[in-house]
N, C-alpha and C positions, 0 to 999 in steps of 0.2 A: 453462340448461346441460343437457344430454340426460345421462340416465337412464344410468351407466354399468353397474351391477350387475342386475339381473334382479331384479323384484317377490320372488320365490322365497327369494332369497338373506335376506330376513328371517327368514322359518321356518325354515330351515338355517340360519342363526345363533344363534336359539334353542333349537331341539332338539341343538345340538351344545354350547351354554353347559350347558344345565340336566342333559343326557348325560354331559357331563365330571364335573356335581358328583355324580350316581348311580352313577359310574363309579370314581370317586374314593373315594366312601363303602365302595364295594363290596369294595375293594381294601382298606383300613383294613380292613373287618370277616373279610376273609377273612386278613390277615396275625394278625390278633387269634386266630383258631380255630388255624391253625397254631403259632402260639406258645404254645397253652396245647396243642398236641395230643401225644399220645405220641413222635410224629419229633422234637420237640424236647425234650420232659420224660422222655422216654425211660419213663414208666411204663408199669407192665403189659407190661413188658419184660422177659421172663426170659433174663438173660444164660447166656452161656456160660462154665459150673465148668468147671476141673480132676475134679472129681467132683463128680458130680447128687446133691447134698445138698437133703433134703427135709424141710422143717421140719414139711410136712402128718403127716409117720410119727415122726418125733421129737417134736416139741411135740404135734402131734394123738392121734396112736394111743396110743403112749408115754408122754405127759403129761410129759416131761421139762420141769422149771422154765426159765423163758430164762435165768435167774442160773445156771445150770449151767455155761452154756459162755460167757456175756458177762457176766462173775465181776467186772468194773466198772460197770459200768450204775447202779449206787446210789451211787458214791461218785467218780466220774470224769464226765467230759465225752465220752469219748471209753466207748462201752458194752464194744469189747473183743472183739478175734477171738479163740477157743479157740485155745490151741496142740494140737498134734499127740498130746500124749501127752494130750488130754481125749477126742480120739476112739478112742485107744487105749484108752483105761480099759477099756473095753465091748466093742472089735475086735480085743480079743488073744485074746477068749473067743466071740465069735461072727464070723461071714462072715470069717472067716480067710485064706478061701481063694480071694475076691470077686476077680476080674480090674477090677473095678468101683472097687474101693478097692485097689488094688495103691500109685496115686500117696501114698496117706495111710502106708501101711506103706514108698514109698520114703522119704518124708520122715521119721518113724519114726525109719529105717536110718541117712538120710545127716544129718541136723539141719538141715535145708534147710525154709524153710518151704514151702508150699502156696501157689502163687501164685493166691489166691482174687481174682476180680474183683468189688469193690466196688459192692454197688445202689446206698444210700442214698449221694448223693455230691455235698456242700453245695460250691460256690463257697469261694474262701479269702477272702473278704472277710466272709464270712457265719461270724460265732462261735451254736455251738450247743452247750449243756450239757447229756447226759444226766440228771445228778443232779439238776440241781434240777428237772425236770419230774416226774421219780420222785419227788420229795421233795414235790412239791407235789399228786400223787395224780392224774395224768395217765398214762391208760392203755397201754401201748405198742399196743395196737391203734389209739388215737386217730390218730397216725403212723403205722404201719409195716402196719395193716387186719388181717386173720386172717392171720395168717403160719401159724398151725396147722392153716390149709385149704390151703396152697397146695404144691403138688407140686415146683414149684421157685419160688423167692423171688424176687418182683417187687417193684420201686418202686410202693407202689398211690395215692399220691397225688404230685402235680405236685413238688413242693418249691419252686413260686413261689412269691416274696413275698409275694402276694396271698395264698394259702395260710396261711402264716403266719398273717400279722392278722386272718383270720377267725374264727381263735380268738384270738389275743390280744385282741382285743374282745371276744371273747364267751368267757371262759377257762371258765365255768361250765359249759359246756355237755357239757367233757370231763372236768370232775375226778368222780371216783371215790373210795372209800376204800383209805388205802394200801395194805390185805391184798389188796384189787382187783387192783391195779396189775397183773400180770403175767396174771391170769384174762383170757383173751383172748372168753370168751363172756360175761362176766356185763353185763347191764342193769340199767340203774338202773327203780325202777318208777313213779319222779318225779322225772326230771333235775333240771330245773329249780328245782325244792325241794331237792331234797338240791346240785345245784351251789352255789346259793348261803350255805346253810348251809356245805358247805369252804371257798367261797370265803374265807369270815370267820375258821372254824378256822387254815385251813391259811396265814392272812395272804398271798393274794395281791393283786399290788397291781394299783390303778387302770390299766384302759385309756389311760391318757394315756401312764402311765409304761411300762408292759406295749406301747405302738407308738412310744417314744421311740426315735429310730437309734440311739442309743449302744446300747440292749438286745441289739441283734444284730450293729450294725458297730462293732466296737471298733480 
């Protein structure tokens, strides 16, 4: 029977088999970088305020406590936007006259809130408790990074899953003591020893139960 395909078409058969699967892989690994990159995690992403609120000159310069204005944070799930009359307290007596905070003194006026857009902004399937991370001596910078550096307030870590469980496995890594908690600069000067020393204190529990679904999808 004669030869219908060309000697050739074996090598072109194989470099286009073994192509497909480098081609394949490549595409896996590039959808992987995109899915953890800021176009979709949106981190490092300073949205756009109503007012350029900056935590770098209030928390940083100021030292203003973060219980100041997220007055739930220790005993709620949910940490707790300031109302209007918390920036008041301080704006009735200075930058009065700020064209910059005009919206904060309209709301003030009208009893209208301050339609602030939200960084930190979990999936509704995902349950997440303020208090009990503050209660278990988990630092808000561990989350949320130097907010007291930052000129306007970004998402500074992904809020993937994967994010998650990386301390849930390893919870020790972030606990702190709890006059800590809110010290957005202080280091431990031997995590590791003193992690697992709270770990015991502060009873938190095993990595099994700590990456159980029910933990986070209730």
């Amino acid at each position: 029977m004669p030869q219908i395909f060309h000697r050739s078409f074996n090598t072109i058969s194989r470099v286009t088999i073994f192509g497909a699967v480098f081609i394949a892989a490549g595409l896996c690994w590039f959808a992987a970088v995109i899915y953890r990159s800021s176009y979709v995690t949106e981190s490092h992403i300073a949205l756009v305020q109503p007012v350029p609120f900056s935590h770098g000159h209030h928390a940083g310069q100021l030292g203003i406590d973060c219980r100041y204005c997220h007055t739930s944070v220790e005993t709620s799930a949910f940490a707790g936007i300031p109302p209007t009359k918390t920036c008041m307290n301080c704006h009735q007596q200075i930058w009065v006259g700020s064209s910059m905070l005009e919206p904060v003194r309209e709301s003030y006026r009208t009893g209208k809130s301050i339609p602030w857009q939200r960084v930190h902004n979990l999936p509704g399937f995902v349950y997440f408790d303020h208090s009990i991370h503050v209660t278990k001596g988990v630092g808000c910078a561990s989350c949320h990074g130097r907010v007291d550096e930052m000129a306007l307030t970004y998402q500074e870590n992904t809020l993937l899953m994967e994010w998650c469980l990386q301390c849930h496995r390893n919870p020790e890594k972030h606990l702190r003591p709890k006059s800590e908690v809110f010290n957005m600069a202080w280091k431990a000067d031997d995590q590791a020893a003193l992690g697992e020393k709270l770990g015991k204190v502060n009873h938190i529990r095993t990595p099994s139960e700590l990456t159980s679904c029910s933990t986070c999808h209730r």
